[in-house]
N, C-alpha and C positions, 0 to 999 in steps of 0.2 A: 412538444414541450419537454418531451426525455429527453431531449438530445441536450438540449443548451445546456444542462447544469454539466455534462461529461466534456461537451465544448469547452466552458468555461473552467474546467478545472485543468486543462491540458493549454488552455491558453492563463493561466494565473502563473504571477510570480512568487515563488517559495517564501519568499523573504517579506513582500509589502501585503502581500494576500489579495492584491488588487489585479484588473489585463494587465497584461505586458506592455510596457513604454519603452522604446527606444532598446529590444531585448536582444541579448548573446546569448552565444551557447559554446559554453566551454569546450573542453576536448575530453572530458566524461559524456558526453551529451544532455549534462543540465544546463536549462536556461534561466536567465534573471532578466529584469531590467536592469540597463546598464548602469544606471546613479545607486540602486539598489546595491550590486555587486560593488562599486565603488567604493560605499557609505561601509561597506563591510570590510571588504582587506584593507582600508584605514587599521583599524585596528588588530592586522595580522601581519607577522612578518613576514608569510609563505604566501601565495594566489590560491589558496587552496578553493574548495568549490563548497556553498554553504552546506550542500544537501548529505553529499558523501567523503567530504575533506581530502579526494583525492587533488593533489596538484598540477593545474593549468598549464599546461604544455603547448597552446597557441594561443595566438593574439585577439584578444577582447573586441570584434568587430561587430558593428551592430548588423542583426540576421535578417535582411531586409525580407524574405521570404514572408517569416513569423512575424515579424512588426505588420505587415500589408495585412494577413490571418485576423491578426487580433486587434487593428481598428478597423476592420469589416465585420468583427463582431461585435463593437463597441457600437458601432454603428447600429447594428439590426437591431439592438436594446434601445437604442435613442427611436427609430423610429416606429418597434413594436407599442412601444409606451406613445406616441403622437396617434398611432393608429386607435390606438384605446379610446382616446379622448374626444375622437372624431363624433360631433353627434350625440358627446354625452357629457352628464357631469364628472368632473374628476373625480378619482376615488380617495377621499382621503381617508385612507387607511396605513398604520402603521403595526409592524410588527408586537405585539406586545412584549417579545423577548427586547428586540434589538431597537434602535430609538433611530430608524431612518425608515424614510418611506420606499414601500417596494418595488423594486426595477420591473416585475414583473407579474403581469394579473391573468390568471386564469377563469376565461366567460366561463367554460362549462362549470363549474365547480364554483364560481363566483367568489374566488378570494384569492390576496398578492399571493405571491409566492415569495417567500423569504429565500434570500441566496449567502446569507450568514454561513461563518464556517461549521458552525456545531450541530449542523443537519446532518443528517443521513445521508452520505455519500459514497461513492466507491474509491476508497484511499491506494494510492500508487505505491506499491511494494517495490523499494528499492533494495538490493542486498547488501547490508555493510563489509567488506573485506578485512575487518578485523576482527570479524569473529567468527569467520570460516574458518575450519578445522584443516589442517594440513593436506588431507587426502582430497578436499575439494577447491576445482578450479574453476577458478573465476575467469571472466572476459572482461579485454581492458576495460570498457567501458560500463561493466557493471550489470549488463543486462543479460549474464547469463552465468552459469556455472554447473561443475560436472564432478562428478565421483572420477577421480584421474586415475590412472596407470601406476604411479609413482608417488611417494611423498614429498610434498612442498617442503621445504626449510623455511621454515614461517617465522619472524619473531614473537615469542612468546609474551605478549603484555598483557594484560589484562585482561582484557576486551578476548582474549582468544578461546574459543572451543576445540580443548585439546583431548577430550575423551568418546565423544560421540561426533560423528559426520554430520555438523548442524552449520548453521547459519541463521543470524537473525536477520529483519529488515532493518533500515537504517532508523527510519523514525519510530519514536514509541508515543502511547498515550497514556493522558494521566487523565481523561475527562470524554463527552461523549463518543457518538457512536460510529463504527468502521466497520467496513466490508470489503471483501476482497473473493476473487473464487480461485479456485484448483482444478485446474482441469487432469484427471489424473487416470482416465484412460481404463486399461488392462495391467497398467505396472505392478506388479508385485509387492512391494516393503514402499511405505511412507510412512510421515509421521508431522504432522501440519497444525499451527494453533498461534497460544500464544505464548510469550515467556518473560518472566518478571527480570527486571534489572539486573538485581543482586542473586540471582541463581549462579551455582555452583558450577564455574566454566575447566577447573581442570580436574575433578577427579570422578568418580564415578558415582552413576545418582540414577533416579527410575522419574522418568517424564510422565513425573504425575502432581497435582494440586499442592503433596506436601512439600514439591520440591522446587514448586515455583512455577510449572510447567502444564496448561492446561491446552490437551489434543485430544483429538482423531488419530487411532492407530491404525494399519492396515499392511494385515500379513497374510499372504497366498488365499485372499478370500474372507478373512476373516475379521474383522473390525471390532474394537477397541478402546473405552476411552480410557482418560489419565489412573482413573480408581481399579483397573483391570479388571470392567464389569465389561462382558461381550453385549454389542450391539445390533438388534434383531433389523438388518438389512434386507429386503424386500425382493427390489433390482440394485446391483450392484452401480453405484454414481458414477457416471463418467464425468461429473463434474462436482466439486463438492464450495458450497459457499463457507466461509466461516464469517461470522457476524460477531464483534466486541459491542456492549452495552458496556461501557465502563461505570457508569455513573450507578445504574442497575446491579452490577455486579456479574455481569451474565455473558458466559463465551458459550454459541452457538454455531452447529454445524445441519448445514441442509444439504440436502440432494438439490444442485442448481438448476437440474433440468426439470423437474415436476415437483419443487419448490417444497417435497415433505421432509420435514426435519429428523436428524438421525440422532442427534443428543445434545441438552443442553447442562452445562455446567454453573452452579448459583455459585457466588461467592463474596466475599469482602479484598477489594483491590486495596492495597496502598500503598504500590511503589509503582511506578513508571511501567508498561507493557510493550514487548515489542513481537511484532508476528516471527513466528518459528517455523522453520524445516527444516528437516532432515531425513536422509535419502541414502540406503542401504546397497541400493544397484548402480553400475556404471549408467549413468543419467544424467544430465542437462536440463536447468533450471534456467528459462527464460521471464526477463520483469518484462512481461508483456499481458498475456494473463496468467493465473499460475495454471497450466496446466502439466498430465504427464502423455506422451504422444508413445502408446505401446508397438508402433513400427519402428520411432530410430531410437526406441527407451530414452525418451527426453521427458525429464519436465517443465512446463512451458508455466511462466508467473506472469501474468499478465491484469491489466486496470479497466474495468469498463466504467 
């Protein structure tokens, strides 16, 4: 039953929220459905890609691989639900939040399973490249990036973090709840969470709640949140979750591996949030899960 909701979110189109019909994948490595993608650069003059507005450099062909993927999944939902029925009365039961009946029913627990987007999920951290800081490089297709050698000659717009070695993710939230982990090893300096819209991208500021900015710090062992109150760590995480309540008001951080929590922060939201890092050591940031891998000093971002 854990598996299909990770399934289905790795086979969902960004854009219709719905499987994948007839789906591409650009030459970032995001996928659509193709009438999707269509319905969309209509009204653009550039191919750019909905999720990270980098510009399509190959031809829109449908990914027959992922299309077979995701009506084999379509498929085991049609037939999970005929298997239900086998023998019994249908359940009519509908969501109380959402006004459609559930694709999905769990015997042991005896109730649908809503597969709506405003559950509890694990959200795909993508990195936006316009708000990576000069000294950190990115890979073409977005799914990684490193404290470089050299300064980038970046253009300076808006969107840019020109004082501190950050990056945000591309999507932000303005309403329920997200999750994501860190895998972060033995690395030395991090700094992971989330970060408000309108925070202060070129001059200098302290990554803490007044400034827009609510983490987990961690220097040579010693852990930190936004308010610069020290956090009594037990075992040190090789893995660490961060959890958004936005609706709550509540950004959480746990030890992912024995699930005890290391601090949570209460608040009042009321701009747009987008997940934050930023990384002191020559390191490597992969969207895969986040983690940091203390042999090649990478950090690895990754979606379960």
């Amino acid at each position: 039953m854990a598996e299909k909701p990770i399934l289905e979110n790795f086979l969902t189109c960004p854009v219709c929220l719905e499987t994948f019909r007839d789906p591409v994948s650009l030459s970032c490595n995001h996928s659509f459905c193709l009438i999707c993608l269509k319905e969309f650069w209509k009204e653009k003059e550039n191919r750019t890609c909905p999720v990270c507005r980098r510009k399509n450099s190959k031809e829109t062909t449908v990914n027959f691989a992922l299309k077979e993927l995701a009506e084999s999944f379509a498929g085991s939902l049609k037939v999970g639900s005929s298997e239900t029925e086998k023998g019994e009365k249908k359940v009519e039961v509908v969501c109380s939040k959402h006004p459609e009946e559930p694709k999905l029913f769990c015997k042991d627990e005896n109730r649908a399973v809503c597969l709506m987007r405003d559950k509890v999920h694990f959200s795909p951290v993508i990195l936006d490249p316009n708000t990576a800081h000069g000294w950190l490089h990115l890979s073409d297709d977005l799914t990684s990036v490193r404290y470089g050698d050299t300064y980038q000659q970046v253009p300076d717009n808006p969107e840019r973090n020109n004082h501190y070695a950050s990056v945000h993710g591309c999507e932000g939230f303005t309403s329920g709840k997200h999750s994501w982990d860190v895998e972060v090893g033995d690395h030395l300096r991090w700094t992971l969470g989330l970060v408000k819209e309108s925070v202060n991208r070129k001059g200098e500021l302290l990554a803490s709640p007044e400034y827009g900015i609510w983490c987990l710090k961690h220097n040579s062992g010693k852990y930190t949140n936004g308010l610069g109150q020290t956090m009594k760590v037990q075992t040190s995480p090789q893995r660490v979750r961060v959890e958004l309540d936005y609706n709550r008001g509540q950004v959480s951080f746990y030890n992912a591996e024995d699930k005890t929590q290391i601090y949570t922060h209460r608040d009042t939201f009321t701009e747009k949030l987008y997940p934050y890092f930023c990384v002191s050591d020559v390191s490597s940031i992969y969207i895969e899960k986040v983690f940091i891998n203390p042999i090649k000093n990478k950090i690895h971002v990754s979606v379960q």
